[in-house]
VEXMAR-261998 format. One record per residue (C-alpha): x, y, z. Coordinates in steps of 0.25 Angstrom, whole numbers, plus 5000, padded with zeros to 4 digits. Example, Ala and Ser with C-alpha at 12.3 -4.5 7.8 and 13.67 -1.06 7.14 Angstrom:
BEGIN
504949825031/505549965029/
% end
This chain:
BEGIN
512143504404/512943514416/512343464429/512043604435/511343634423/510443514426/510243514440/509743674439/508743614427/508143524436/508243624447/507443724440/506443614434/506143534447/505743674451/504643694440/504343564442/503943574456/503243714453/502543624444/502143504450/500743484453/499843384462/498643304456/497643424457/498543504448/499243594459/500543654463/501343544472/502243674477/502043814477/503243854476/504743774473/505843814478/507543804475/508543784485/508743784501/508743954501/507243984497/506143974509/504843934506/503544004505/502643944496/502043804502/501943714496/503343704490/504643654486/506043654485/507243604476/508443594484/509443564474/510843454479/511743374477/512243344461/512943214462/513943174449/514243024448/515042974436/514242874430/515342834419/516642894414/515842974404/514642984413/514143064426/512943054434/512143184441/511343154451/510643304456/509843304467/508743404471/507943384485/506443444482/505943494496/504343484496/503643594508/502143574513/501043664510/500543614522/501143664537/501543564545/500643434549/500543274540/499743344530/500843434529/501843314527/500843254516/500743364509/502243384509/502543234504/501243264494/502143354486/503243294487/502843154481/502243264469/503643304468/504243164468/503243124457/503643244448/504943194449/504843054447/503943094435/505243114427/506443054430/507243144420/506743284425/506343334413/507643264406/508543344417/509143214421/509243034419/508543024431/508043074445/507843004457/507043044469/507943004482/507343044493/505943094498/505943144512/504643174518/504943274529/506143354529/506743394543/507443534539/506243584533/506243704526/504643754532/504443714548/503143704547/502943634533/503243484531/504343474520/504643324511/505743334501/506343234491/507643224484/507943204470/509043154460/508943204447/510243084440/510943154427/511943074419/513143134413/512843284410/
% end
């Protein structure tokens, strides 16, 4: 399987993952999950999957390493305020569970590691919505 085939498997899988991603009562974490910088939301709360960078490192002369980066955008369902902010970093640690869960993504990859969380983005997407986001590395080796 090339890389592109891989990185539009977990693409497509993180979304029906996080469509289906619920808290402990049992209830939808996002109402809606989108793809990509172009949609505009209008579902609350929701998420994003903003596909990166693909990095190739050779690892050895007969071996390569894919690192595939995807950020996840988290949006409040709450406007504005700290309870806005907790709720916001509520799903997000849903999220960051989920993944951590299984490190292979359903056997996508070796490996994923979460790098980054950031707690409050400062381009949001929604003025009047707190939005958190993390950024993850799904690790591939020779494909």
């Amino acid at each position: 399987m090339s890389w592109r085939e891989v990185f539009l498997d977990i693409i497509d899988q993180l979304k029906t993952d996080l469509q289906n991603l619920t808290d402990g009562n049992g209830n939808n974490v996002f109402a809606a999950v989108y793809v990509g910088r172009k949609s505009k939301p209008i579902h609350f709360p929701c998420a994003f999957i903003f596909p990166g960078r693909v990095r190739l490192t050779p690892s050895t002369v007969t071996k390569s390493t894919y690192e595939m980066n995807v950020t996840i955008r988290v949006v409040s369902k709450i406007a504005a305020g700290e309870s806005g902010l907790k709720d916001v970093l509520t799903r997000l640690g849903y999220v960051e569970d989920m993944l951590k869960s299984d490190r292979t993504f359903h056997g996508y990859v070796d490996n994923l590691e979460v790098d980054t969380i950031e707690t409050e983005v400062f381009r949001p997407m929604v003025r009047e919505r707190h939005e958190a986001e993390l950024t993850v590395r799904f690790i591939r080796f020779t494909m």
